[in-house]
ZAMARGU-4260 file (C-alpha; in steps of 0.2 Angstrom, whole numbers, plus 5000, padded with zeros to 4 digits):
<rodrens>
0) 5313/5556/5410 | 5297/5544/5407 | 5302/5540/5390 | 5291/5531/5376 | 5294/5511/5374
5) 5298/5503/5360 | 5301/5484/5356 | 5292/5478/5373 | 5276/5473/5365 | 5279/5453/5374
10) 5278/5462/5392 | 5262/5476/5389 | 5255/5467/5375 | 5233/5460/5377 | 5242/5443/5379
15) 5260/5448/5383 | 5270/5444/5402 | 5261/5457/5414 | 5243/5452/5406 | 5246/5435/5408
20) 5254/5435/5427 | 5241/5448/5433 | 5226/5440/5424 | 5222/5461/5420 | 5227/5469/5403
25) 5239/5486/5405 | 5226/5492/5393 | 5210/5493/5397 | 5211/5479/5412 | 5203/5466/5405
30) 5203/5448/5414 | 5215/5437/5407 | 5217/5418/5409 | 5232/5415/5422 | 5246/5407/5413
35) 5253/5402/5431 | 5236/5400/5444 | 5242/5392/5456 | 5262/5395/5457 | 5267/5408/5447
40) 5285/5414/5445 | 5297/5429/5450 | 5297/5438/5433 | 5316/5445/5433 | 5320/5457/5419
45) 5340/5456/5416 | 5350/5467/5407 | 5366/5481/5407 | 5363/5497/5411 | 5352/5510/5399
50) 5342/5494/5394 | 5326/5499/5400 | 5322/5487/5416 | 5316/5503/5425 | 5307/5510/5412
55) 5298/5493/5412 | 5298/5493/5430 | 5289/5511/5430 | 5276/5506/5416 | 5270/5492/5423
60) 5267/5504/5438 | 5260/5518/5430 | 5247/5506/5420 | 5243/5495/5434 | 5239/5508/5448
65) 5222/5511/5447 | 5218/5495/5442 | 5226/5485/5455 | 5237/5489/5471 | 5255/5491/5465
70) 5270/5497/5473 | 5288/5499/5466 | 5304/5500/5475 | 5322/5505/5471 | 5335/5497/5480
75) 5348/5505/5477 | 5338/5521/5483 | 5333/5514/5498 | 5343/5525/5510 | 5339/5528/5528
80) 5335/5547/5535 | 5347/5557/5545 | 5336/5552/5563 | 5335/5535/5559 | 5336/5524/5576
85) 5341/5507/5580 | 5328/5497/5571 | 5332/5505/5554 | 5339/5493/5543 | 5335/5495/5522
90) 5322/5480/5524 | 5313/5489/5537 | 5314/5506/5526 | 5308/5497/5512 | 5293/5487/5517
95) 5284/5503/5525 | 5285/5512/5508 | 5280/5494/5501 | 5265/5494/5510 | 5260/5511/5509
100) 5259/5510/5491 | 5251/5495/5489 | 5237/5503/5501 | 5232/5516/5487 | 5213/5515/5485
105) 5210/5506/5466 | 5195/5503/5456 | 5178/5494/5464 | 5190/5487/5482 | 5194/5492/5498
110) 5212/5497/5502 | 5221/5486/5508 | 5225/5484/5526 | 5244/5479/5535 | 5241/5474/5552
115) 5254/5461/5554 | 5267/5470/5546 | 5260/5484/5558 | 5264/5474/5572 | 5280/5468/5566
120) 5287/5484/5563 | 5281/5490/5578 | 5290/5476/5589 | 5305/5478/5579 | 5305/5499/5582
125) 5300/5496/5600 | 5321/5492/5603 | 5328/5505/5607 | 5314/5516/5616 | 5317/5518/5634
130) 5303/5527/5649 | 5317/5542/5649 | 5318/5545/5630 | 5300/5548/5621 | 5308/5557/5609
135) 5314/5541/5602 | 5298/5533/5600 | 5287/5545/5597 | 5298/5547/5580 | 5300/5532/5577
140) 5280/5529/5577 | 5277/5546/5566 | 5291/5536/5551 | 5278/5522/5553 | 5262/5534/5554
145) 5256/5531/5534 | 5258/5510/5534 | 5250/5513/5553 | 5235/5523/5545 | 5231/5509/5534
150) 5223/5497/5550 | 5217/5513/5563 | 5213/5531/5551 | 5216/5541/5566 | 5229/5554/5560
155) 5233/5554/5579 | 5232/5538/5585 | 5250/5534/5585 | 5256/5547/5597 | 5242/5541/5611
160) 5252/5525/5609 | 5268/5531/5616 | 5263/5539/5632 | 5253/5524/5634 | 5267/5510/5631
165) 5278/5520/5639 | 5266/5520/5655 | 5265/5503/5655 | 5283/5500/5655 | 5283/5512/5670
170) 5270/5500/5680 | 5279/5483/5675 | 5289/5476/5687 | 5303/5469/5676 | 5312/5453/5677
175) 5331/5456/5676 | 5332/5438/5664 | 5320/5445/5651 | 5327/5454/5637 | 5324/5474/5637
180) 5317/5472/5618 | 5305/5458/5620 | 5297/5466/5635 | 5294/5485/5625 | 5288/5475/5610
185) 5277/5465/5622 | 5271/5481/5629 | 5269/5490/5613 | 5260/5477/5606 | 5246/5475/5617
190) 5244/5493/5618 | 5243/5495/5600 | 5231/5478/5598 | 5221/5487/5611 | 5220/5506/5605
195) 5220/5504/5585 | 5215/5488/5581 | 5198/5481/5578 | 5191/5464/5587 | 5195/5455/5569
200) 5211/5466/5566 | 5215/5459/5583 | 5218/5439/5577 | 5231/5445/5564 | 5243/5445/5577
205) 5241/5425/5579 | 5249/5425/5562 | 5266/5427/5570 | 5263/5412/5581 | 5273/5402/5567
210) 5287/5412/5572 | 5303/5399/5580 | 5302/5396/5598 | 5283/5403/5599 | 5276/5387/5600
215) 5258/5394/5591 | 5256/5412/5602 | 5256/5426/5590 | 5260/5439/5606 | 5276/5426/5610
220) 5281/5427/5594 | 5281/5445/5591 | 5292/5448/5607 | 5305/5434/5599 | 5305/5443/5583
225) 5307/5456/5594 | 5323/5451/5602 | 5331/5441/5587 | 5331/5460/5576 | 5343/5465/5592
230) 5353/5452/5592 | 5357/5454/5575 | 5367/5443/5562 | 5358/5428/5555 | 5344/5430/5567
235) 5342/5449/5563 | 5339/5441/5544 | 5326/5427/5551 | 5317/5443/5558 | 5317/5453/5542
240) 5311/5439/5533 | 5298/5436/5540 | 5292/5455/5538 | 5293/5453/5520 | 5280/5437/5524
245) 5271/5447/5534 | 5268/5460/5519 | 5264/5444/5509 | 5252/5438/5522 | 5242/5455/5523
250) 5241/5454/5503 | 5235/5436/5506 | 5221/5441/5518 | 5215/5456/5507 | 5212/5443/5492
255) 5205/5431/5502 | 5186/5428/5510 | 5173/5439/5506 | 5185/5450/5498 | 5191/5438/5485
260) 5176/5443/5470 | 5177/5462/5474 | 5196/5461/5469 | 5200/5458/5452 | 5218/5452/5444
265) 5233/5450/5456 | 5244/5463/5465 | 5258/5470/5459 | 5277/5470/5469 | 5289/5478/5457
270) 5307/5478/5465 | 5320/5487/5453 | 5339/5481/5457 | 5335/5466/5464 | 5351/5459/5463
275) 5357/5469/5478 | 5357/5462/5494 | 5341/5473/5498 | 5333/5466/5483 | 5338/5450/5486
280) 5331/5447/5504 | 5314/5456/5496 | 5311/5443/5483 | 5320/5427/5490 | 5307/5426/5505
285) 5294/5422/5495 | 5305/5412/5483 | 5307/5399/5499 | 5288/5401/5505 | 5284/5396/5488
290) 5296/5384/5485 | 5290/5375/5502 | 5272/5374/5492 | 5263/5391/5500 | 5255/5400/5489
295) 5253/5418/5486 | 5243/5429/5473 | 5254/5441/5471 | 5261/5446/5455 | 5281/5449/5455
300) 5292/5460/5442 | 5311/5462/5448 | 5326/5466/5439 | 5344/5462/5439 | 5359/5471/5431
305) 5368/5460/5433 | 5363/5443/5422 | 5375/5429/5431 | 5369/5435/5447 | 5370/5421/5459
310) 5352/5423/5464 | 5348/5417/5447 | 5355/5401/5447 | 5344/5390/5442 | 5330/5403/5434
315) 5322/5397/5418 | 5329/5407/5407 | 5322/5416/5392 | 5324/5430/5379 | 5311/5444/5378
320) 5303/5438/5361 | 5303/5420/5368 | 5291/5427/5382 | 5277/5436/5370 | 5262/5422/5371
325) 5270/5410/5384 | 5285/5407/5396 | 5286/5388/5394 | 5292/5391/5413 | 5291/5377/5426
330) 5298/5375/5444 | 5313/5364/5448 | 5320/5357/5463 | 5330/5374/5467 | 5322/5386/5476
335) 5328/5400/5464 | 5321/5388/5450 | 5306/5398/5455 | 5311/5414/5445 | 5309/5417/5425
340) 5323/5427/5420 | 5318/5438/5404 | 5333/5446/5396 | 5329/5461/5388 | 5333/5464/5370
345) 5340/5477/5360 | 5329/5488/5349 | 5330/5481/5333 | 5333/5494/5318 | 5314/5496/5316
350) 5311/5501/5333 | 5325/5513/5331 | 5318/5522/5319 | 5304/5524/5327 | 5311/5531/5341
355) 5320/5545/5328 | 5300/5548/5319 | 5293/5551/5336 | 5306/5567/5338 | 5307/5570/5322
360) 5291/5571/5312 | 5294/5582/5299 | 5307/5572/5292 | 5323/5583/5293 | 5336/5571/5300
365) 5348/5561/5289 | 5340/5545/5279 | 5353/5534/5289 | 5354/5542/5304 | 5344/5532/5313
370) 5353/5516/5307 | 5367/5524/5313 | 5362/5528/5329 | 5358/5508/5333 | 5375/5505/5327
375) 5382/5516/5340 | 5371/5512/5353 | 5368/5493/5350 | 5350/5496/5352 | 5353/5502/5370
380) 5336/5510/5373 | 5341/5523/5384 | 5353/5528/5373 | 5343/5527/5357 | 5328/5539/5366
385) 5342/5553/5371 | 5351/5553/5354 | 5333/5555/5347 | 5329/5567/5356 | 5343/5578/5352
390) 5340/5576/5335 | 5324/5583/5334 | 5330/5599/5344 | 5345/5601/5333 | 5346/5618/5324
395) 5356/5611/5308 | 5346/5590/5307 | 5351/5587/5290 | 5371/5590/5294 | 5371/5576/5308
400) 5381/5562/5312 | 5382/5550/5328 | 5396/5558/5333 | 5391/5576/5332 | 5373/5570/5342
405) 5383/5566/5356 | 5389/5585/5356 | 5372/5592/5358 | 5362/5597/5372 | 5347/5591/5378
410) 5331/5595/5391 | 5330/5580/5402 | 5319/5587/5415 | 5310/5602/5417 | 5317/5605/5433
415) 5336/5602/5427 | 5349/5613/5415 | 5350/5606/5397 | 5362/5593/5398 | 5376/5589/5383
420) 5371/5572/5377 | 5388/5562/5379 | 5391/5568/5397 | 5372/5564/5401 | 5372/5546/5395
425) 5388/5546/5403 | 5380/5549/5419 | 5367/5537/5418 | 5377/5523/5412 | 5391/5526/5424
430) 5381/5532/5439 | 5390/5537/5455 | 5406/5536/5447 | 5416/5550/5453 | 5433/5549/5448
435) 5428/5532/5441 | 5425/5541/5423 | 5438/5550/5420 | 5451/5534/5426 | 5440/5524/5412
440) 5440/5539/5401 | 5459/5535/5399 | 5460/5517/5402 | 5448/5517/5385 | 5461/5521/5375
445) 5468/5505/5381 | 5467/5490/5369 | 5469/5477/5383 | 5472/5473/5400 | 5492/5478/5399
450) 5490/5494/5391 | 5478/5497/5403 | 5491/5495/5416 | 5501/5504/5406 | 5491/5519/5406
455) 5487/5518/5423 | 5505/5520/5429 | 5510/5532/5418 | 5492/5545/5418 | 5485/5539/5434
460) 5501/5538/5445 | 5508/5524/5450 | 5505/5520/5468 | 5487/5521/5475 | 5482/5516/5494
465) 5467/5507/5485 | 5478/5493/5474 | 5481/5493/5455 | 5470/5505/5446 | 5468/5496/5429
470) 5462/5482/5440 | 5452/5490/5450 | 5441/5498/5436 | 5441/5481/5425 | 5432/5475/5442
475) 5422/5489/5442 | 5415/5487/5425 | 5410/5470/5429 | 5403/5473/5443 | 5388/5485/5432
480) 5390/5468/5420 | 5401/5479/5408 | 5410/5468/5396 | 5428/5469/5396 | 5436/5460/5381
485) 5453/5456/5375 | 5454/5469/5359 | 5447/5485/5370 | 5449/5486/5389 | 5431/5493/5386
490) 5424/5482/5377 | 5408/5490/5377 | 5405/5502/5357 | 5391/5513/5366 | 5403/5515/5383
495) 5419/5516/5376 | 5414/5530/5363 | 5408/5540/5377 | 5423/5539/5387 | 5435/5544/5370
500) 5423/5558/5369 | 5428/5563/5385 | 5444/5560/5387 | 5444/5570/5369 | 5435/5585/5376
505) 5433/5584/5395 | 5445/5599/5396 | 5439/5611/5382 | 5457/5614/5374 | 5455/5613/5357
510) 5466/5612/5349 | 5481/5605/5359 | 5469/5590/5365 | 5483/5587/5378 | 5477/5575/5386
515) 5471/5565/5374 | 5486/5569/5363 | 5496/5561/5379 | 5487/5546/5383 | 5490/5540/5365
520) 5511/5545/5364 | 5510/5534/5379 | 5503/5519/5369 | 5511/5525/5354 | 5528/5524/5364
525) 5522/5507/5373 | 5521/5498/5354 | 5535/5504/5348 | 5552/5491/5345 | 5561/5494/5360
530) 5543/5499/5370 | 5536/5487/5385 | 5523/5481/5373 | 5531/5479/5355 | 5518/5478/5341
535) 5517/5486/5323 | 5499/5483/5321 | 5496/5492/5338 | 5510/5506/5334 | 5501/5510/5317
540) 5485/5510/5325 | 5491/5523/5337 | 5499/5535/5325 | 5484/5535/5314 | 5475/5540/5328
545) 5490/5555/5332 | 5488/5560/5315 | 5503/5552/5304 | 5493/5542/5292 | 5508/5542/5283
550) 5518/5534/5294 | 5504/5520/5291 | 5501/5519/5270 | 5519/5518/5270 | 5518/5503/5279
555) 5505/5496/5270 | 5515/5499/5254 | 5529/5490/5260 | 5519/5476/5264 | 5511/5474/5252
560) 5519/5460/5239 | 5518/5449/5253 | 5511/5432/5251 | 5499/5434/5264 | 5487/5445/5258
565) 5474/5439/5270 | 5487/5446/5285 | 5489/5462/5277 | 5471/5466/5273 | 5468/5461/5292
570) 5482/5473/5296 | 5474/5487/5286 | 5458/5484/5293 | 5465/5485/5312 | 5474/5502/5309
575) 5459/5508/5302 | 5450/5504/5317 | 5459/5520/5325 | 5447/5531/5333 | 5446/5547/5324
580) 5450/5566/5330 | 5434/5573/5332 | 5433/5592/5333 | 5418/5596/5343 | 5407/5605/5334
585) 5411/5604/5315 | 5401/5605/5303 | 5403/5601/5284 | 5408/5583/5276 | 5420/5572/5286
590) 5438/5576/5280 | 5443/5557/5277 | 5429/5559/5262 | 5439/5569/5253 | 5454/5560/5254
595) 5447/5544/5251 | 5439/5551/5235 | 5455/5558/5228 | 5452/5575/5230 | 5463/5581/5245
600) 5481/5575/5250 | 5486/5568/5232 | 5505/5571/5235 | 5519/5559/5232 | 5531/5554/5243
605) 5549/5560/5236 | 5561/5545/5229 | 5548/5534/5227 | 5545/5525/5206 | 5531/5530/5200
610) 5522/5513/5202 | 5527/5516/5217 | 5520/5532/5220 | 5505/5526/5214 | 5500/5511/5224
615) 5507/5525/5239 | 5492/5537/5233 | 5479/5521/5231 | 5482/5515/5249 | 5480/5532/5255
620) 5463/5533/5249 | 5458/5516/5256 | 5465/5518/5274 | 5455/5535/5277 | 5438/5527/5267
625) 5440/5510/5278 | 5443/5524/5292 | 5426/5532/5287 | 5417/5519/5282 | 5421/5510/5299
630) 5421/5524/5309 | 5403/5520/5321 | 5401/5538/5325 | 5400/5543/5305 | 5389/5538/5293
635) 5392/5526/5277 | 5394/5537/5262 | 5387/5529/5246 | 5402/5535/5236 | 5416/5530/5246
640) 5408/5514/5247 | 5410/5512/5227 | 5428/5521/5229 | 5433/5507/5241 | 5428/5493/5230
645) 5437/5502/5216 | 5452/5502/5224 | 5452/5485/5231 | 5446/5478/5214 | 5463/5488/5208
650) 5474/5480/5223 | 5469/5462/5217 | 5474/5465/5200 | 5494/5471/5205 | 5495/5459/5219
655) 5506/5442/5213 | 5496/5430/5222 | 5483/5436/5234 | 5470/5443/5222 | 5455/5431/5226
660) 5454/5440/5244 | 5457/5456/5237 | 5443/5450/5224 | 5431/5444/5239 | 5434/5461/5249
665) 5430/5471/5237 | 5413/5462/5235 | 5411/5460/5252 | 5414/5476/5261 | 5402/5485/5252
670) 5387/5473/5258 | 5397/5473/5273 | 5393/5492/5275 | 5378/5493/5265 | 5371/5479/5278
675) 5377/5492/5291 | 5390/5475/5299 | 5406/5477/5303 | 5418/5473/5289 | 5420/5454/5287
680) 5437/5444/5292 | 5440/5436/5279 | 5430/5446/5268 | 5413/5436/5268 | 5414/5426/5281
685) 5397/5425/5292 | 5401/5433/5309 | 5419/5437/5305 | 5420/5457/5312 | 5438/5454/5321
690) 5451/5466/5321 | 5462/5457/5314 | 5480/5459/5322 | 5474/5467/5337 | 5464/5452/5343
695) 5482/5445/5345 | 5494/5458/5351 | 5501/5459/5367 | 5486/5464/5374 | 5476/5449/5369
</rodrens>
């Protein structure tokens, strides 16, 4: 799905990132003054999974094409073909796609022509052929057939080759000392410098002259890369580096001489997941030749999921607003000094609602829905385009709620079955996961790293050949830079929401729920007093979320003439935390409104005095509205808002001593809600959204 941008206006902008490392516009490719001449950096977009570096990535491709060459490579897609031979490896898969890409014809220039990284890849091929298998070669020269095409246009000319290397092997008398490899790359390379290239062509082969133990001679130095790719290891990478030079040489040549005024701006190398080891031996090539003081023209966007990487560890770092007219960047002494790490930001509530007016012209959806939808999401963009989109092919709009968006279903691709929204983010946030989703899907009922364990012996089973599961999965959610915190083993809103709703409705048994009524007994069972993980805020918090909410305003009740109101309205906040019982599917007001406002559940507890009884009905109604009002996958109601502050206005006045914080919460909240931040520990406090007790339980 190529989905619309929003909030990247410091990249695509007249003056933004790619205007200003290309020296082109995106719109219109206009010159523009090179912020970097003569050394520019390795733009490296970071940034979690669903934030857009591949969207970016695409863009930049889609509005540079015709206007410059550009080539975009996935790394993580870089796979090799079922007759792959010998001198397949994912740099020598991913430069001839490179190259062929960057050959495309563009506006008022000649394509650009590859004959050293022809050669190089020809030498390297050359391994494994033998004068008894052609088969071998002659495949191995048709994978190569569109980056050959780009120095000799005959469709044909690479299968003369074959029969004529071959040949000359045949005729050569062979000295038993010599290396198999060098002597077929030696024989494949004059035959190709013979047959297909031109006089000129010809003197791109003395390029590899540099190459150790050449001592100057191009046609040496081929043979050594040659033999080194064979040998394998640390030299096998010395070859493979110095193809990625070669594709950076042949881009040199194209903008160099005569050619240099026909050829406007500066090419384009995108390389999306860069901080795989592919990736990484794409970009750090030219990190070092740069760093030794050579100088390329070529302009460089990568990105990196991962924003600690150790490839970044001395990049000038910067967030993606600070980037919008200047990067202030600068090289150090490191060699990885030489990239610009540009984080990308969340959508901003603006850019949200954009997003929602895009799919939703005529207005139908909920006033705060959008709001909403960046509390969910966080501003996660893929996450905001796919909620958006299901919004404005809903049947019912003016019913909707985050939650009940993620039950939809949507038309990705044209070419795919509609997809429900929850299990498609799912997908694309979790990719490849396997059995990985639905071990998270439990473990994100966890509130730590002990009830994960928890629940991993007891749900998961307890032995597994691989090691602990619970650690294995906090391993794998770092790995795709998922935060893992001490008050959710998901740390994650967006993420763990989705893996509730799964674990919720994965199995369609509405209404038993049973596995999701079973993960939670085993926590609820975990908390309790003689439990392996006694804690009272965390056993409340689990039998709101089975459903005995009276179990929890009883508590609060109890509690409440304590002298430390500040602990008691952190423990109410906590329990209300809970995650709520969704039934897929309904329709109508949430059912914590009416309780909240009084009208449902007003029964009294037998044996109880009537104050009471009274303070028992009162916390009722602020438990479930705190529930709602928290609750990321509803929306704030304006009249449980004003409900909530009534009740807490009512708390301050019967408490003994704590009434000043009853007071401030009651004032507090509602901004807090109304401001769409979490609710504020102690109530007013900049940046307080804890959750209270469970920030210090056993699974802290």
């Amino acid at each position: 799905m190529e989905r619309e941008l929003y909030g990247r206006e410091a990249i695509f902008a007249d003056d933004g990132l790619a205007a200003r490392l290309t020296g082109l516009t995106p719109y219109g490719s206009a010159r523009v003054v090179y912020e970097h001449r003569d050394d520019p950096p390795v733009a490296v977009l970071t940034g979690g999974r669903g934030m857009g570096k591949t969207a970016v990535l695409k863009q930049l491709r889609n509005l540079y094409r015709e206007i410059t060459p550009v080539a975009l490579v996935d790394c993580e897609a870089v796979v090799a073909p079922e007759d792959a031979g010998p001198a397949w490896t994912p740099v020598t898969g991913a430069l001839p796609t490179l190259a062929t890409q960057l050959t495309a014809k563009v506006r008022a220039a000649r394509p650009v022509q590859f004959p050293r990284l022809s050669l190089g890849l020809v030498a390297v091929a050359s391994i494994s052929w033998t004068r008894e298998d052609e088969t071998r070669a002659r495949r191995d020269l048709q994978s190569l057939g569109p980056l050959l095409a780009t120095v000799d246009g005959r469709g044909d000319a690479a299968t003369g080759w074959v029969t004529k290397v071959l040949t000359k092997l045949a005729a050569s008398a062979f000295d038993s000392v010599a290396p198999m490899a060098g002597m077929v790359a030696e024989a494949t390379i004059e035959t190709v410098l013979e047959e297909s290239f031109s006089r000129f062509q010809r003197r791109s082969a003395d390029w590899y002259g540099s190459y150790p133990h050449a001592g100057g001679n191009g046609r040496i130095g081929l043979r050594q890369l040659a033999v080194d790719f064979e040998r394998g290891g640390d030299l096998r990478r010395r070859a493979e580096d110095h193809l990625v030079l070669a594709l950076a040489a042949d881009l040199l040549a194209a903008y160099g001489g005569l050619a240099r005024g026909a050829r406007r701006g500066r090419p384009v190398l995108l390389v999306d997941n860069a901080h795989t080891p592919l990736g990484r031996q794409l970009v750090e090539p030219l990190l070092r030749q740069r760093a030794a003081g050579a100088l390329d023209r070529i302009a460089v966007f990568a990105s990196s999921r991962v924003r600690d990487h150790e490839g970044l560890s001395h990049a000038v770092r910067r967030r993606l607003p600070e980037v919008a007219h200047a990067s202030r960047w600068s090289r150090g002494t490191g060699v990885t000094s030489g990239i610009l790490a540009v984080e990308l930001t969340p959508l901003d509530p603006e850019q949200v609602r954009s997003a929602f007016d895009r799919h939703d012209r005529a207005g139908r959806i909920p006033a705060g829905l959008a709001r909403g939808v960046h509390r969910l999401t966080g501003g996660r963009p893929l996450a905001v385009e796919l909620l958006a989109l299901a919004a404005g092919e809903a049947a019912e709009p003016a019913s909707l709620v985050p939650g009940s968006l993620l039950d939809l279903m949507v038309e990705v691709r044209e070419d795919r079955a509609p997809a429900q929204v929850a299990d498609e983010l799912l997908t694309r946030l979790l990719p490849e996961a396997g059995q990985r989703v639905d071990f998270l899907a439990v473990l994100a009922a966890a509130h730590g790293e002990d009830s994960a364990r928890l629940l991993a012996g007891s749900r998961l089973g307890r032995g597994s050949p691989d090691g602990d599961v619970a650690l294995r999965m906090r391993d794998a959610l770092r790995a795709d830079d998922w935060p893992v915190g001490p008050g959710h083993f998901v740390a994650d809103p967006l993420l763990r929401a989705l893996l509730l709703h799964r674990l919720r409705f994965q199995d369609g048994d509405h209404p038993s729920y049973a596995v999701w009524q079973a993960v939670h007994v085993s926590l609820r069972g975990a908390y309790t007093p003689g439990g392996r993980h006694p804690s009272v805020p965390h056993l409340l918090h689990q039998k709101l979320v089975l459903g005995d909410a009276e179990a929890c305003v009883g508590h609060l009740r109890l509690r409440f003439d304590e002298p430390d109101v500040s602990a008691w309205l952190a423990l109410l906040h906590f329990i209300a935390s809970a995650p709520y019982p969704r039934t897929r599917g309904s329709v109508g007001p949430d059912p914590r409104r009416a309780v909240a406002l009084g009208r449902a559940d007003n029964t009294v507890p037998r044996g109880l005095e009537p104050s009471a009884a009274e303070l028992h009905v009162l916390l009722r109604r602020l438990l479930h509205g705190v529930w709602l009002l928290s609750d990321p996958l509803a929306l704030p109601d304006e009249e449980v808002t004003d409900k909530m502050a009534h009740e807490l206005r009512q708390l301050s006045g019967r408490h003994p001593t704590g009434n000043s914080v009853l007071w401030d919460a009651a004032t507090h909240w509602p901004r807090d809600i109304r401001a769409w931040r979490p609710l504020s520990m102690p109530p007013g406090e900049p940046g307080a959204g804890g959750q209270g007790p469970g920030n210090g339980g056993p699974d802290a």
